[in-house]
VOMAR-524379 format. One record per residue: residue in one letter; x, y, z of N, C-alpha, C, O in turn. Coordinates in steps of 0.2 Angstrom, whole numbers, plus 5000, padded with zeros to 4 digits. Last residue first. Example, Ala and Ser with C-alpha at 12.3 -4.5 7.8 and 13.67 -1.06 7.14 Angstrom:
<nodes>
s506449895035506849955036506450005039506750065040 a506649725039506249785039506649845039507149835042 
</nodes>
This chain:
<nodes>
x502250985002502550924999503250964999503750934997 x501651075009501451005013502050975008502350935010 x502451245011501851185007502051115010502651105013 x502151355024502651325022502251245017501851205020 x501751515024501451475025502151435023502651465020 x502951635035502651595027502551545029502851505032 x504051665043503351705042503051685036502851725032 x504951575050505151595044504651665042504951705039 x504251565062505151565061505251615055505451675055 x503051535058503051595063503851605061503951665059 x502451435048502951445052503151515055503351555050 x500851355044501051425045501851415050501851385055 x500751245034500751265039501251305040501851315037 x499751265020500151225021500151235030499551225032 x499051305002499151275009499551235011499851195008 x499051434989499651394994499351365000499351405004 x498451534982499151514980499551454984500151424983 x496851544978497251524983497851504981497851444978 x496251704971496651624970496951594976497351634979 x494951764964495251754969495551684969495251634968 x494251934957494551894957495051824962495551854963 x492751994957493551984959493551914956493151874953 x491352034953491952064952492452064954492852114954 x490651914954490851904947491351974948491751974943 x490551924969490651864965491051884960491651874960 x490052084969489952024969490451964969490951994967 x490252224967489452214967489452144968488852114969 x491252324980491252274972490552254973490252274978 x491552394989492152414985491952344978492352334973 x490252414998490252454992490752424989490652434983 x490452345010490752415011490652425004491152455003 x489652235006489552265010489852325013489652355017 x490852174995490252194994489952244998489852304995 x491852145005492052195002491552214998491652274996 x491552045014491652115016491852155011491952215013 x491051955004490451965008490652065009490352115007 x492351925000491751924995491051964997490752004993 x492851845011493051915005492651945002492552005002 x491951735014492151815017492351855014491951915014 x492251665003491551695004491651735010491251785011 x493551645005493451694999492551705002492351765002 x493751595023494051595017493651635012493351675015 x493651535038493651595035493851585029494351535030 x493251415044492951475047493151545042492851595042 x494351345042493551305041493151365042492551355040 x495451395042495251395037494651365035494451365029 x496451455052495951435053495351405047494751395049 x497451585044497551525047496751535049496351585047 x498151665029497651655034497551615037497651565033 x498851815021499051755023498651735031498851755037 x498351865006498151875014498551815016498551765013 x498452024997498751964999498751935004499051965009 x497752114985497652104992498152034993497951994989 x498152244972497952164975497852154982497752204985 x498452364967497752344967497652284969497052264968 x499952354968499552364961498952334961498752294956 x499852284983500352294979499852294974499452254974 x499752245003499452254996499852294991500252334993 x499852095015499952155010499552185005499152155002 x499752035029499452055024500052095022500452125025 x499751895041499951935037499651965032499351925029 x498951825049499551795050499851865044500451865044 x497451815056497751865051498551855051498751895056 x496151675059496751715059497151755053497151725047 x494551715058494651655057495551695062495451735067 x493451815057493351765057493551705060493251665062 x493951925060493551925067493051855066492551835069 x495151935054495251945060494751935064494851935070 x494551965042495051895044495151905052495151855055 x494052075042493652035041494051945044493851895046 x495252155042494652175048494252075049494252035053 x495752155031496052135037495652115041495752065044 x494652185021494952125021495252085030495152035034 x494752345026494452315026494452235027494252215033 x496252355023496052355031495352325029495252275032 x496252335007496552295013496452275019496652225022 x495352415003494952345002495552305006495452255008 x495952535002495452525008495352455009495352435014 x496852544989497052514997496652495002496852445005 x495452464977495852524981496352494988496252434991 x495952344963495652374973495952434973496552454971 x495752394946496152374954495852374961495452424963 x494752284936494952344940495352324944495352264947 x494352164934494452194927494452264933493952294933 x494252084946494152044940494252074933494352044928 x495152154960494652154953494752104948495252074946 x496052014968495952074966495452074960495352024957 x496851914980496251964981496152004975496052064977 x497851784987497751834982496851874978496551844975 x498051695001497551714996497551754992497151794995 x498751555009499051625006498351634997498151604992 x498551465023498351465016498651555015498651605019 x498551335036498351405034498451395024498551345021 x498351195038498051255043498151305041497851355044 x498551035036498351105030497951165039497551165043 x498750945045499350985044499151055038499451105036 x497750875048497850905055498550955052498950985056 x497250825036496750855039497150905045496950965046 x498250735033498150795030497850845032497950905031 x499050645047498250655041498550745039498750785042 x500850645049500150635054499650675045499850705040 x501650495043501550535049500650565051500150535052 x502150475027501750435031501850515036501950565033 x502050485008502350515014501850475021501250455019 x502850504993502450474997502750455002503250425003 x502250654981502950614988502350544990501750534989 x502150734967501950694972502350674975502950684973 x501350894957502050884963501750814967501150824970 x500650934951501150964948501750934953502350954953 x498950874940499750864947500450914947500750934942 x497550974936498450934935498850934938499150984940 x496351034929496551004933497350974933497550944928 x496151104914496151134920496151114927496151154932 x495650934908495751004907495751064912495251074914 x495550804916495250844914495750914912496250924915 x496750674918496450714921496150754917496550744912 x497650584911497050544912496550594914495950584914 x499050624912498750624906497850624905497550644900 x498950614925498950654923498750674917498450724915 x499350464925498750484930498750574926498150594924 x500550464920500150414917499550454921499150474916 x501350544929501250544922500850524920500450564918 x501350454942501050544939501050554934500650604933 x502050344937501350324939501050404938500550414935 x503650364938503150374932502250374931501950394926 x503850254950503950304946503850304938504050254934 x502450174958503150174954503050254951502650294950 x501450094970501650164965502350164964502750154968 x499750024977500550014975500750064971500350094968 x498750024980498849964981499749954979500049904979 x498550194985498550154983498750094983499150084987 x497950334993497950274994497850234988497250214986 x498050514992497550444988498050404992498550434994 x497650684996498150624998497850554996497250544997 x498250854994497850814992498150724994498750704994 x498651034990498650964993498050904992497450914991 x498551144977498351134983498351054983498251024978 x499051274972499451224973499051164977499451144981 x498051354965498851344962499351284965499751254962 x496551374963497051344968497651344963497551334957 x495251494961495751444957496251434964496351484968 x493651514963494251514966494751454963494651394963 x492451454959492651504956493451534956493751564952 x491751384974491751384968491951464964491651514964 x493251364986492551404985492351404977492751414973 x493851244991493951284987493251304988492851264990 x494151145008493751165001494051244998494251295001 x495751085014495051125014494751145008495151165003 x496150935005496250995008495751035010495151015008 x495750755005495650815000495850915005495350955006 x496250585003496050635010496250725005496850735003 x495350425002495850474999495550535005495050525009 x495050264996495450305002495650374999495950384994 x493450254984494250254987494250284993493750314996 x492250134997492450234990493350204991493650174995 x491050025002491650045001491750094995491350094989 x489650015011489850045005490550075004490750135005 x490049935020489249915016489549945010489549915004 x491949915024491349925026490749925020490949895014 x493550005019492949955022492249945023492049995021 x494050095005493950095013493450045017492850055016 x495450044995494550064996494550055003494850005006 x496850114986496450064992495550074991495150104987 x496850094966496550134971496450084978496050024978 x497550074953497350034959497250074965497750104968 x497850144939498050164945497550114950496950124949 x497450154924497750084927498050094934498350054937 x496950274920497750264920498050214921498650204921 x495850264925495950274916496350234915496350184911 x495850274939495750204936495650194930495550144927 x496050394938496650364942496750284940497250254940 x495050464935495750454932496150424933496650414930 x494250424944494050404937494450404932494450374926 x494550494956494650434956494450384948494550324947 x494650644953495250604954495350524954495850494953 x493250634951493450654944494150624945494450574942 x492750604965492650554957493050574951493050544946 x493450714972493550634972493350584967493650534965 x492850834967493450804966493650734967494150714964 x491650844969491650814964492350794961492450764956 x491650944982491350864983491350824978491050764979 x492051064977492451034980492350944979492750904977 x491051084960491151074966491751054970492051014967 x491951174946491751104950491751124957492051164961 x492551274942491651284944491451214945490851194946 x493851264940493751294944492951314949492751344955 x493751224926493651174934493651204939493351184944 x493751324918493051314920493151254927492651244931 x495351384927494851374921494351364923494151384928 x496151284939496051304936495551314930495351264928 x497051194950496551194951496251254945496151304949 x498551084954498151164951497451144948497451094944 x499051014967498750994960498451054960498151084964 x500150874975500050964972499750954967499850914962 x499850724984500050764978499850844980499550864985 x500350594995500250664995500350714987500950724986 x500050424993500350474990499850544992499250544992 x500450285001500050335003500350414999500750445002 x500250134996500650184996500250234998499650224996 x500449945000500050005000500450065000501050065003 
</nodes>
């Protein structure tokens, strides 16, 4: 049995997949490509796999983690399994790693903030701040050429439908359709260094 941790971007129209439809799209490639998937026990056995904090629909991921279970894995096996993925879907990085579930080491995330076709004003930063701050944790911000850069812990409680929310209700956008919003990065936050640090 192999326990692979992959990096996989998330982009384009896949970006209007649900989170909850990544497991079949991952598991239907997997089994294109001749990949042998664990399955988990019990009335109704699914593959083993363990998926990062959800993506908001519309929000593109650049790197986000991800963990399958298989009955075995060679090099070369990410190739094959990538060819087999969908358009705007694609691994970009696997290890295969034991210790502790994925669940308990994705804890923060780096978000990138701006107009869908306009710049943010500066305001939309302290705003943005505010709003992480009374959700979740604010581990850092910046802002540069109309962008907002959040770097965020707690991630079950705060992510882009906040964003979206506070910056609607101070006027600075009408919606959804007027940003733009990518998650660059989950991983665990190192205080040492000041950066999210990625799982693989």
């Amino acid at each position: 049995m192999a326990r692979i941790r992959i990096l996989f971007e998330k982009k384009g129209l896949m970006t209007f997949v649900n989170h909850m439809d990544l497991p079949v799209l991952f598991s239907r490639s997997a089994r294109r490509a001749g990949l042998r998937q664990e399955f988990t026990q019990g009335f109704s056995p699914h593959p083993r796999l363990s998926l990062c904090p959800p993506l908001a629909i519309g929000v593109e991921g650049k790197a986000e983690p991800a963990e399958f279970w298989f009955d075995e894995w060679e090099d070369g096996f990410e190739r094959l399994w990538n060819a087999k993925l969908p358009e705007g879907l694609s691994i970009l990085k696997c290890l295969d790693v034991e210790g502790p579930s994925l669940a308990k080491l994705a804890s923060a995330a780096v978000y990138v903030v701006t107009g869908s076709d306009f710049c943010l004003p500066y305001e939309a930063k302290a705003i943005l701040d505010e709003e992480v701050k009374g959700a979740g944790i604010l581990y850092k911000s910046s802002f540069e050429n109309g962008a907002v850069c959040l770097t965020i812990g707690d991630l079950e409680h705060c992510g882009a439908g906040n964003f979206v929310r506070a910056l609607t209700d101070k006027g600075i956008c009408g919606g959804w359709p007027d940003l733009k919003i990518v998650r660059e990065t989950v991983g665990i936050w190192d205080a040492g260094e000041l950066r999210v640090m990625p799982l693989i």
